[in-house]
C-alpha positions in Angstrom: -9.9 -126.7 -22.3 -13.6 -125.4 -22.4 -15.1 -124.0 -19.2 -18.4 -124.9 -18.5 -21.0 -122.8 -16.4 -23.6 -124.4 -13.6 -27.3 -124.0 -14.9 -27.8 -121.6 -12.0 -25.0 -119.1 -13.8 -26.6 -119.2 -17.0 -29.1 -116.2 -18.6 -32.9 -116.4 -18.6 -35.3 -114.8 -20.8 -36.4 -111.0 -20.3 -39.1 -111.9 -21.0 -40.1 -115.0 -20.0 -37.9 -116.4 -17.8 -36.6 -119.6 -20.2 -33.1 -121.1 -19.4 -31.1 -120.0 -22.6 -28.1 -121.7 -22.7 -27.1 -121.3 -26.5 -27.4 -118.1 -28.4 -30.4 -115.4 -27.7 -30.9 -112.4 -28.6 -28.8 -109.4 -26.8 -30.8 -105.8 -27.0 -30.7 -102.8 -24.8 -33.9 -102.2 -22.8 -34.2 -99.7 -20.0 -30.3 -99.0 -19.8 -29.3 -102.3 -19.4 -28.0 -105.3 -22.1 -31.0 -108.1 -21.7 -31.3 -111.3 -23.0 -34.2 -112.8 -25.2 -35.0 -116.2 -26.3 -36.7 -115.1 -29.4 -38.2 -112.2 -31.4 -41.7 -112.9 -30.0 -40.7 -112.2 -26.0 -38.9 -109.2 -27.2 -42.2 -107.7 -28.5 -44.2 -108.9 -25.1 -41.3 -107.3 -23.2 -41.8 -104.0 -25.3 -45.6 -104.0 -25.6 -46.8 -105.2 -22.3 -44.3 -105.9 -19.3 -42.7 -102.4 -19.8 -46.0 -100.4 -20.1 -47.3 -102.4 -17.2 -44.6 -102.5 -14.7 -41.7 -100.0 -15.9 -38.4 -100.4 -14.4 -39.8 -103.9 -12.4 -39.9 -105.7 -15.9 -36.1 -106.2 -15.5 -35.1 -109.4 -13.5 -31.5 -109.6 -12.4 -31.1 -113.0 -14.3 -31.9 -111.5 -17.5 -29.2 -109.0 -17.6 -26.3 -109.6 -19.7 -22.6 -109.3 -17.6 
């Protein structure tokens, strides 16, 4: 029997912020295992949210368990 999650449970983006409820992409970023949608927000992630705002660029929902 499957067990399904509530929306509310589910990852979001690193980057930004999308519900992903199938697949992504797992990398390590700042220490932590973070979820991406796609190659693209990986790169903003890397080229301008951590540059800008350093250990702030993480949000709790993005961060794999």
């Amino acid at each position: 029997m499957p067990v399904y999650r509530e929306v509310n449970e589910l990852p979001h983006c690193g980057s930004c912020g999308k519900l992903v409820s199938v697949g992504g992409i797992r990398v390590e970023r700042l220490g932590h295992p973070l979820l991406f949608c796609s190659e693209r927000c990986i790169e903003v992630f890397d080229s301008y949210k951590v540059p800008k705002y350093g250990e702030a660029a993480l949000w709790e929902e993005s961060i794999v368990r």
